[in-house]
N, C-alpha and C positions, 0 to 999 in steps of 0.2 A: 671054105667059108668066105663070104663075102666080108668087105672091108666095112660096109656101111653096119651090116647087122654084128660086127666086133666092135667097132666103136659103141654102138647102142646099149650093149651089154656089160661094155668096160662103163659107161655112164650110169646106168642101171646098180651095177654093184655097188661104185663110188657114193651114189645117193643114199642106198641102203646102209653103207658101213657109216659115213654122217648124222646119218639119220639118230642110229642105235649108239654112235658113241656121244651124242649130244643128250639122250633122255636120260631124264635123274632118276633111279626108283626110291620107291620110301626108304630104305636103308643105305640112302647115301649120307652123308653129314652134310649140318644144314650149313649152305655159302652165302646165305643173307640174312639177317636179322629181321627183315623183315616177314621170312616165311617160319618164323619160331611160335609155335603154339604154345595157346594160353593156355593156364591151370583151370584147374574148375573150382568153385569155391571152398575145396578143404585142400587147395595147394596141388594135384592129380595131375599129372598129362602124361598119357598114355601115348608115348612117341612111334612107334612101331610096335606091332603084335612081338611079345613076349620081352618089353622093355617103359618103365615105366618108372618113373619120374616123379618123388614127393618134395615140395620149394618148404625148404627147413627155415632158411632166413634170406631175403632178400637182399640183392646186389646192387652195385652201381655203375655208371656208364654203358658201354658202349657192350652187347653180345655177341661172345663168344662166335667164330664163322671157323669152315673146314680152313685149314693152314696155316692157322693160328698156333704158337706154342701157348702150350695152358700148362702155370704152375698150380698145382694141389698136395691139398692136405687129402689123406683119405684113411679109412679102415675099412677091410673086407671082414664081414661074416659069412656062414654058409647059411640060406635062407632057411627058417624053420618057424612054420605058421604057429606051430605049437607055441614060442619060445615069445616072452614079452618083444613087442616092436616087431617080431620075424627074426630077431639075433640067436643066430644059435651059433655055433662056434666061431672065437675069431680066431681068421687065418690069419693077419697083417696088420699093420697100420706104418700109416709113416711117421709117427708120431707127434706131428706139428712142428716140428722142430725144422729139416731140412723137406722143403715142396719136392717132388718127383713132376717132371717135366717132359712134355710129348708134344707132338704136333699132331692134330687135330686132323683126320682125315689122309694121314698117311700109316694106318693097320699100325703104326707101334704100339698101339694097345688091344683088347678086345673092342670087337666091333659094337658091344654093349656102351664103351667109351666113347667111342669116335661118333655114335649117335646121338649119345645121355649127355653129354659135356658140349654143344654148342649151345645156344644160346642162351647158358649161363654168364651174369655179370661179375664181377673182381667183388667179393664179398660175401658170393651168393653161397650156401648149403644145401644139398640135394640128396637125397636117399635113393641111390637105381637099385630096384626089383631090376635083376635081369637072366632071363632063362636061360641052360645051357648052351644052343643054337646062336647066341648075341653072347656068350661067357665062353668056356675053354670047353665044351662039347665033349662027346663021351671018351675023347682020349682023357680029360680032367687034364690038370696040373697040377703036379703033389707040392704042398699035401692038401690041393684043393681034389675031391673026387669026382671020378667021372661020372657026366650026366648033373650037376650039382647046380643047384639055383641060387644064386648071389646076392646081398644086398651090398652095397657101396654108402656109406656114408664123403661127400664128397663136397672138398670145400675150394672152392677157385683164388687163391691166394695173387695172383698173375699174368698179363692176357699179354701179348706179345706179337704182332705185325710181323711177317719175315722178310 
């Protein structure tokens, strides 16, 4: 093999591995407040296909970005259209009392989180609809079941710099 056409080739990979490790797809967590989508006028933004986002009460300052620790309040239900609001069983909650605390865009939560929880402000309330595939998929997690559709009520108590 000639030296010229191995250089070429080593050049050619290098560009293409840069390439693909620099594009973001829509289910990365958002890293700017500035590319955070708006609600639509009943509070709606539909973040990624099978994750979607109702604004219960409005926050203040600065939004949420991926590697951020975010303190919250929350409570899980198992989604059920039937049931008022969508609440049908609850799994959890933290009770308001002690926040549960993660970092933003490093997988310590469902990927439903690490999507639905940027560009939330310290104040803010959110309800994530989030489908199996963005929640704990059809292995489930007891005693959440497999295949199971989630609402999140979710309250941002804390936003944190690292």
């Amino acid at each position: 093999m000639k030296p010229g056409y191995l250089l070429a080739t080593l050049v050619a990979i290098v560009v293409i591995v840069v390439i693909v490790a620099c594009e973001q797809t829509p289910t990365e967590p958002v890293q700017s407040a500035d590319a955070c989508p708006t609600a639509d006028d009943e509070g709606s933004i539909t973040i990624v296909p099978g994750l979607t986002a109702t604004i219960i009460a409005h926050g203040y300052g600065r939004a949420a970005v991926k590697h951020d620790y975010a303190d919250v309040h929350t409570t899980l239900w198992l989604y059920d259209e039937e049931a008022p609001g969508g609440r049908g069983t609850e799994i959890w909650t933290s009770g308001g009392e002690q926040p549960f605390q993660f970092q933003l865009g490093r997988g310590q939560v469902i990927k439903g989180w690490d999507l639905g929880v940027p560009c939330m402000r310290i104040g803010e309330t959110r309800e994530l609809i989030i489908d199996p595939v963005l929640g704990y998929g059809a292995a489930g997690k007891p005693p959440v079941p497999p295949n199971a559709r989630l609402l999140f009520n979710i309250e941002l108590v804390g936003l944190e710099t690292p």
